[in-house]
N, C-alpha and C positions, 0 to 999 in steps of 0.2 A: 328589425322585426317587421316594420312596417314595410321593405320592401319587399320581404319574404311573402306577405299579406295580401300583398298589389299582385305577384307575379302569380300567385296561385289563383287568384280571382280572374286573371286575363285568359290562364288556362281552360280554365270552367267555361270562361265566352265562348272560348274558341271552341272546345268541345261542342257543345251547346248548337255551334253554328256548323260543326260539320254533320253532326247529328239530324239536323233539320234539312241540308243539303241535300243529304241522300235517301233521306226519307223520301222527298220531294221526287227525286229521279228515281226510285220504286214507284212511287205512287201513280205516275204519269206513263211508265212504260207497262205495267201490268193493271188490270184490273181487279177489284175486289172480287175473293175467291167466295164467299157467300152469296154474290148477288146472283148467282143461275142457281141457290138451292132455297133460298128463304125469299117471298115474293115479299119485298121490301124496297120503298124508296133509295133507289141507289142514290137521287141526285140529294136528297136531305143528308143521306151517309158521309156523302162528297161535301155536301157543308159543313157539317159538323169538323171535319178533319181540316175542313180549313180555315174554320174557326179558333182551331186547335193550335195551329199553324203561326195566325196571327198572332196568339197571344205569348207564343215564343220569343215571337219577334220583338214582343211589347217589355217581355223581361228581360230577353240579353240588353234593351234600350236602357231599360232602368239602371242595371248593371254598370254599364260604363258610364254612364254622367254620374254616378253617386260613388265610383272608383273615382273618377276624374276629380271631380271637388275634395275628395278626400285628399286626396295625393297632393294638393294646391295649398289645402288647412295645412299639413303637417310637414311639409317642407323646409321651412325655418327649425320647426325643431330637430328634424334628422338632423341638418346641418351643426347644429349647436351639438347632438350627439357625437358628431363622428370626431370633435374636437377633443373630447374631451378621453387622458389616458387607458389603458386598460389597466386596470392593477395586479398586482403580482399575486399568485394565489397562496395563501397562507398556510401553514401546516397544520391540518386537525387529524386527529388520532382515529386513524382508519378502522371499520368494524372488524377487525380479524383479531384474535386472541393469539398475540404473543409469550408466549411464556419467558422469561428471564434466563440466559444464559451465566450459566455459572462456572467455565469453564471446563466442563467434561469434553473431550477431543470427540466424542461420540454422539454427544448434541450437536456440533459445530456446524453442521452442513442444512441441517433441517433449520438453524435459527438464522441462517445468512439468506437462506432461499424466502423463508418468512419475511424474513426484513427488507431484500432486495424487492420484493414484488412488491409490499403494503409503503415504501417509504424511500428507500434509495433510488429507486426508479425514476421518482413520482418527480416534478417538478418545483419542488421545495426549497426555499434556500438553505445553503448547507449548514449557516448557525443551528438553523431550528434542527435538519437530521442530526445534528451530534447534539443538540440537548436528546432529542431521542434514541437515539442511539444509547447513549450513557444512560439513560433512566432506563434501558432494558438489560444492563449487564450487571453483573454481582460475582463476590467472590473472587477467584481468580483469575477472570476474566476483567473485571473491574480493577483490578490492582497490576493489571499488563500496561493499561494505560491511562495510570493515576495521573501522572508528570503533564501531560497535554490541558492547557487550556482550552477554554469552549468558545472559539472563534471557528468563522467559515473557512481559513487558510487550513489549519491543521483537523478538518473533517475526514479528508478523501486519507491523511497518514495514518490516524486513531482505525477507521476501515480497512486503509492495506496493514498496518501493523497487525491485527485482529487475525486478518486472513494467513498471514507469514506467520504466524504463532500457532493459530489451531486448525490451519488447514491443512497441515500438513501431512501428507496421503501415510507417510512411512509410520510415522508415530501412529499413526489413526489404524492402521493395518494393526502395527501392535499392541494395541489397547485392545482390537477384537479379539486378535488370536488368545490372549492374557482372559478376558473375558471370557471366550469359549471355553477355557479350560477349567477353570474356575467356577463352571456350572456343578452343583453337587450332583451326583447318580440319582436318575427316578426309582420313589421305591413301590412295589407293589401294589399299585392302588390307580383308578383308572386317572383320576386328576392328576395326580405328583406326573404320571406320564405324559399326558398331555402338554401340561404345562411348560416340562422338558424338554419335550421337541420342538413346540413354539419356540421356546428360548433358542436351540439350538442350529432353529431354521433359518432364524431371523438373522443369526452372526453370522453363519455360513454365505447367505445371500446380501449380506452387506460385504465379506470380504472378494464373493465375485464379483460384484458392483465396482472394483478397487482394481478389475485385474487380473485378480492371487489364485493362484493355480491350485485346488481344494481340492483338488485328483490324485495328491499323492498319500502316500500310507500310511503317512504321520498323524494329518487329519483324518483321515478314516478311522483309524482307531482311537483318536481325542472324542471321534464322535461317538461311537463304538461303548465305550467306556460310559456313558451316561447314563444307558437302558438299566430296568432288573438284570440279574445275574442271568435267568433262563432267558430272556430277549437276548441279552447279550452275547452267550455262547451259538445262539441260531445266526446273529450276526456275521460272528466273525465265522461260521462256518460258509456262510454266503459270501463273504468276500472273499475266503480263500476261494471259491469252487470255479472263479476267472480269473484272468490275469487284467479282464477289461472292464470291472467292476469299478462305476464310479459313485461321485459323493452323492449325485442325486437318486442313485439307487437304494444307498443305503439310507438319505430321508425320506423316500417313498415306502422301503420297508419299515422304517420306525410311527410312520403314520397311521399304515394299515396296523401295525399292533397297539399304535393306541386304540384305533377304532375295533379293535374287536375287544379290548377288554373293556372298553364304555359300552359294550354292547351284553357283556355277560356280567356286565355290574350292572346295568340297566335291568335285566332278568330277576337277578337276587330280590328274594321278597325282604321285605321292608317290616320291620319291628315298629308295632302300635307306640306309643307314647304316652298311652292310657294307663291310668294305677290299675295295677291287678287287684282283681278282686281274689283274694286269699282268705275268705272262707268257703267252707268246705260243708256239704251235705250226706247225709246217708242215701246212695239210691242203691236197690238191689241189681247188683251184678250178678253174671254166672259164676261159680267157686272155679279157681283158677289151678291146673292142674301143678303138681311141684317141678316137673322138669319147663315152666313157662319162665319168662325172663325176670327174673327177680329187680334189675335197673328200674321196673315199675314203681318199684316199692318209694315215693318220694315223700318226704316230708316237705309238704308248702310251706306250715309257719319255720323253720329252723332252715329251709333250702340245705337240706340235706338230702344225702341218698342212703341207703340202707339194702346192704348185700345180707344175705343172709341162706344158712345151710339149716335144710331140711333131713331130719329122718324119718317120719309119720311112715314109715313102711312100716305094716304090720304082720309081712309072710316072715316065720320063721326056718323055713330051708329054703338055703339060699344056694345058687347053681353060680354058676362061673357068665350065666349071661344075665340073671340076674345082679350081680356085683357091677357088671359092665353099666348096666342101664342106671342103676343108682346113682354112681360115679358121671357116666355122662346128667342125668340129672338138675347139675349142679353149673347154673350161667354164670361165668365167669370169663368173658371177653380178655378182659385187660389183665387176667392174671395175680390179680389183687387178693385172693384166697389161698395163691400158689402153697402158704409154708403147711398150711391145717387139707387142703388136697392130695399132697405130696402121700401122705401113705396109701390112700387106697390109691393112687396108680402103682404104689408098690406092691402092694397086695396083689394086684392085679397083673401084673408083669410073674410076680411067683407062681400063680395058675396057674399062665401060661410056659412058665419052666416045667410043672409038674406034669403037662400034657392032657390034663383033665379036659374030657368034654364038656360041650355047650352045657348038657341042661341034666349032667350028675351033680349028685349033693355033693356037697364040700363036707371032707371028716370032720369031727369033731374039733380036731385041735383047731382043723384051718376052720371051720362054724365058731372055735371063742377066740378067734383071732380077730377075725373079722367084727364078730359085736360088740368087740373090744373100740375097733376104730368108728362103728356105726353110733356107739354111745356119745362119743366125743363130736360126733359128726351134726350139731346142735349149735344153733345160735346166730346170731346176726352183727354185723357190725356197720356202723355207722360211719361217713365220709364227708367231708362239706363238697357239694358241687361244684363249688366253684374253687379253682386253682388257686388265686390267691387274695387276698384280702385286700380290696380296694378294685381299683384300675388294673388291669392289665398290662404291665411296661412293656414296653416297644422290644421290637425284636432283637436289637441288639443288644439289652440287656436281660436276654436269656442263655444258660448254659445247658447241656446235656448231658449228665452224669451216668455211666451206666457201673454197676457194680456187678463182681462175678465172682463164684466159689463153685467148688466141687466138692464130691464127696467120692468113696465108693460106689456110690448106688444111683446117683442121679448129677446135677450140676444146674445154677441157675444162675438168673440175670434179670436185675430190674433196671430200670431206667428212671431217673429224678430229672428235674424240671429246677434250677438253681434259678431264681429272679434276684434284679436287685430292687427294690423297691424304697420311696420316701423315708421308710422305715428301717432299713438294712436289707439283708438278704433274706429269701423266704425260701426254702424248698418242699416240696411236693413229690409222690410218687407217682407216676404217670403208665407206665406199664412193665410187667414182669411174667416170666416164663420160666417153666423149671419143663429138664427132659430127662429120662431114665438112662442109663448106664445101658448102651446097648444091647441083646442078646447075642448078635453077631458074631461081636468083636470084644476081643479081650485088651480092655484101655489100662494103664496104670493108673494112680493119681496124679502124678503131673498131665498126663496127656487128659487127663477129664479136668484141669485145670483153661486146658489148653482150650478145651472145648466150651468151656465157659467164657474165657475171655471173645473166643468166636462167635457163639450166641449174642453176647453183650454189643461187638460191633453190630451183627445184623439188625437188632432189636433199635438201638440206638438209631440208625440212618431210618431205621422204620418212623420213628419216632418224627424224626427230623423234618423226612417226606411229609408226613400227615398233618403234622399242623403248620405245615408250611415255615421251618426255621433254616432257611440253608443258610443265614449267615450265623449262625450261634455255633461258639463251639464243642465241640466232642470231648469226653474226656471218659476212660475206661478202668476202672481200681480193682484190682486181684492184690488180694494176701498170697499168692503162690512166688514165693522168690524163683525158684526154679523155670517155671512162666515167665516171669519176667524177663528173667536174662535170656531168657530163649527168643523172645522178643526182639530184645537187644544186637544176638547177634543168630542168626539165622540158624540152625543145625543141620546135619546131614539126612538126619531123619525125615522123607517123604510126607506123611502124615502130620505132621506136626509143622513142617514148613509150607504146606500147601494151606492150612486155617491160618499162618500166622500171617504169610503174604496177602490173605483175602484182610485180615484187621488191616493192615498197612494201607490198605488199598483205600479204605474205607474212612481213611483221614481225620484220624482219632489221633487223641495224645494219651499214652499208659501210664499208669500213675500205680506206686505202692499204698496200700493200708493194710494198718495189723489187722488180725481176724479176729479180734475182739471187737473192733469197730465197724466191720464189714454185712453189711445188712442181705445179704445175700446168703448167707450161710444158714439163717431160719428155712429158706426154701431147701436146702440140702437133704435137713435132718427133718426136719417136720416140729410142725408143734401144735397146741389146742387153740379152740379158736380164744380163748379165755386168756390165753397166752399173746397171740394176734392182736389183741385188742389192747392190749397194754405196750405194745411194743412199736414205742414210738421210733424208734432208728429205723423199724419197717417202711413207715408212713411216709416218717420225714426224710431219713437218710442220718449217718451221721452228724453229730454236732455241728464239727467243723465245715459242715456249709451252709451251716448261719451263719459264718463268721467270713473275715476277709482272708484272702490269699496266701498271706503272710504264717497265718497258723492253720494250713494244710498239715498231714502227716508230711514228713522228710522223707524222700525218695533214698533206701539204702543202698550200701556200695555192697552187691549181690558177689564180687568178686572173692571178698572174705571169706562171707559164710557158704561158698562150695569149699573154699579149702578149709575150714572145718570141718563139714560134713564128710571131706574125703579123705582127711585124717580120723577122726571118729567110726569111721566106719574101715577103714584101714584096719585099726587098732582091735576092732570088735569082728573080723575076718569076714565083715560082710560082702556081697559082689556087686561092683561097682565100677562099669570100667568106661575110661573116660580117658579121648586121644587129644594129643596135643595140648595137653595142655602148660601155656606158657604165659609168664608176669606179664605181660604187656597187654593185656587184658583178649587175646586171644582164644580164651576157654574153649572148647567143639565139645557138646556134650553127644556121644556117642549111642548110647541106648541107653532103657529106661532103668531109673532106680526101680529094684524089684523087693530087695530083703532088708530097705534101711529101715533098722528101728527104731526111724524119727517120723517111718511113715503114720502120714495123717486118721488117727481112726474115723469110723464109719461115722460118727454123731458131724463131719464137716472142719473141727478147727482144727488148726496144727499151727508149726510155727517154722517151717519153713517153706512149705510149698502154697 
């Protein structure tokens, strides 16, 4: 220290003295630049600076005789310093936060880099790294090398035995790929995907780090597989559309879709957290006209909704555009009024058979037919808004039931909502549709069977699309056995194989129920709303899907009861003809049943189609 001390001090002299050196030889070869602008004593100027001068001289003097005595005092004790050992420098526990290895192959690298920099490095004797060493292992890492005592001999073996066991690049490589794969799929929601690709970024980039060639088509679609179902089908359309399409393309595009949908979840407004205030005052409104949306009508305290059919008309001759605008009238989105609607678009369809103009009166008979359905055309019913009681279960425990019947005169389709909930199963009706018996086309009843199980897929994937369930599944129930097997096995019939190939398409499962339990057949026939209102099979759906799997209706063997019906009707000389048909469940049904008289009457049930 003290020579350090000396030498710096000698430096400052010598500066000191070169400083003044050159001053000196400026000072003498030039003269001062003020003295021809400011009429000032140059030769007092000249003294002063060499006044100046002197007393430099006066302090570098100082400087070394009080270096010099220094250096003379302290000399015995440097000497006596430099005798004495250096000592070895002790191991104290470096500021860096190690974490404890536990043996995961995937830690291994990050806690040896930790440790080599903070402690193996360092100059430490090796006793003390393997007491620390050991006080930073656990688990299975700790029980590799229990057997070693803690001596400085067997430090560097307890290190390389560590490294020979968990660094091993092959195992390490497999525990990623095992990990990669093992990632669950993100689901719809801007977080879950984020999250995912993090995760999936981070394996992939540790297995290049390794080497591992992450370009081939294996990974690609391990990685593929992670996204939603719609991210995922735009995936793999992008990977198919090169043959030079690599991994870092496809986490470039998984990126950009997380960020766009953090960006349209970012938008979505945001639900207060405040108690509603749920009372309610009288203020004067304008009177709301009756064709206005009835979904208005809410009850706050019960959170109910309340549909309800108006007939406050009070023209008594009524014209064929009159009945039109009444009937339009009546808001009904979701089809939930369909069975108590169902007549006046019958009504209505009869007009227009009978060729009547716009704005002739309707006879008499068709005047009390009509008041007949306008009488009944009264009342309200009530729904809870909300689907279902509690929480809303996650996607994957929803189903989509669609149900379908036909009649003569029309054909419908509603769609339920199967949850399973803390409590069991709950169903709900969610939408329904009823359509007229063409004027066109002259259908039988099976083929307007046909045409209902058609409707039911459309409605159904309708369903699906809108509240966002593409993983729940489909399931479509007709009482038409006839339908069924047609289903089953395709028929020659144009018409009837061109709606059954669009269900197929539409990735449903067909399912039989009697028509006594079939909630689709009030839309058929029609009923009051007084009737609607009690008829919980409507609302809810059949019983049995409040119930488990196990006590569904049983799917019949349709093979029998044609060869009934085609004995029966053999027997009874009705016509009925039907090729190829053979045991091996082969059936072709050929053209339509026209004159069985098993056919289904107009009111919708029957019992075999």
């Amino acid at each position: 220290m003290a020579d350090r001390i000396f030498a710096d001090l000698a430096r400052s002299i010598k500066g000191l003295k070169e400083l003044r050196d050159e001053y000196m030889i400026l000072f003498h070869q030039h003269p001062a630049p003020w003295s021809n602008i400011v009429k000032v004593s140059f030769r007092a100027q000249q003294q002063l600076l060499q006044e100046n001068l002197n007393y430099w001289d006066e302090c570098i003097s100082k400087l070394e005789n009080k270096a010099s005595r220094y250096l003379d005092l302290d000399a015995p004790a440097l000497k006596t310093a430099a005798d004495i050992p250096t000592p070895t420098p002790t191991l104290s526990t470096p500021n860096v936060n190690i974490q404890k290895f536990d043996g995961d192959f995937l830690k291994w690298k990050s806690f040896k880099q930790r440790f080599d920099h903070s402690i193996h490095l360092k100059n430490y004797p090796n006793v003390e790294k393997m007491i620390a060493l050991l006080g930073l292992l656990e688990g299975d890492a700790l029980a590799e090398v229990q057997g070693f005592e803690v001596s400085s001999e067997n430090y560097l073996s307890v290190y390389e035995t560590l490294e020979e066991r968990f660094g091993n690049d092959q195992i390490l490589i497999s525990q990623l790929q095992t990990k990669l794969r093992s990632i669950p799929p993100a689901k719809q929601e801007a977080r879950s995907i984020r999250d995912t690709v993090n995760a999936v970024t981070n394996m992939v980039r540790q297995l290049q780090n390794l080497n591992v060639d992450t370009n081939n088509i294996a990974t690609i679609l391990d990685v593929i597989e992670k996204m939603p179902q719609e991210s995922r089908i735009k995936l793999r359309i992008f990977s198919m559309s090169s043959r030079n399409v690599t991994i870092d393309q496809i986490l470039q595009k998984m990126k950009d879709t997380a960020f766009e949908v953090e960006v349209v979840a970012a938008d979505e407004k945001e639900h207060s957290a405040r108690k509603i205030n749920e009372q309610t005052s009288k203020v004067p409104f304008k009177p709301t006209s009756p064709n206005e949306r009835q979904f208005q009508n809410w009850n706050s305290q019960e959170d109910t909704l309340i549909l309800e059919l108006k007939n406050d008309v009070q023209d008594k001759r009524w014209t064929k555009r009159k009945v039109l605008k009444f009937i339009a009238s009546t808001f009904d989105p979701l089809g939930m009024l369909s069975p108590v609607s169902i007549k006046g678009k019958i009504f209505m369809q009869n007009l227009f058979q009978k060729l009547l103009s716009w704005d002739t009166p309707l006879s008499d008979e068709l005047q009390k037919e009509w008041q007949e359905i306008v009488r009944n055309w009264k009342g309200n019913v009530t729904i809870p808004r909300k689907l279902v009681h509690g929480t809303m279960p996650e996607k994957d425990s929803i189903e989509i039931h669609a149900f379908a019947d036909a009649s003569k005169i029309a054909y419908c389709a509603c769609v339920y909502l199967r949850m399973k909930t803390s409590k069991g199963h709950e169903s709900v009706l969610v939408f329904a549709k009823t359509r007229l018996h063409p004027l066109s086309k002259t259908l039988t009843i099976p083929k307007m069977e046909v045409m209902g199980i058609w409707l039911a897929s459309k409605i159904a994937s309708f369903v699906q699309k809108e509240m966002k369930l593409e993983t729940s599944r489909k399931f479509i129930w007709t009482d038409s056995q006839i339908s069924f097997y047609w289903f089953q096995k395709l028929p020659k019939d144009v018409f009837v194989c061109n709606r059954l190939k669009d269900v197929l398409a539409s990735n449903v499962e067909l399912l039989f129920v009697p028509g006594t339990l079939n909630p689709a057949d009030l839309g058929t026939r029609g009923v009051s709303i007084e009737e609607l209102n009690e008829a919980k099979c409507w609302w809810h759906g059949p019983q049995f899907l409040q119930e488990t799997q196990d006590k569904w209706p049983k799917t019949k063997d349709v093979t029998q009861t044609i060869n009934a019906l085609i004995s029966i009707s053999s027997n009874q000389d009705d016509t009925i003809v039907l090729q190829n048909v053979e045991m091996i469940r082969k059936y072709e049904i050929e053209k339509d049943l026209r004159r069985c008289s098993c056919r289904k009457p107009q009111g919708g049930g029957n019992n075999y189609s």
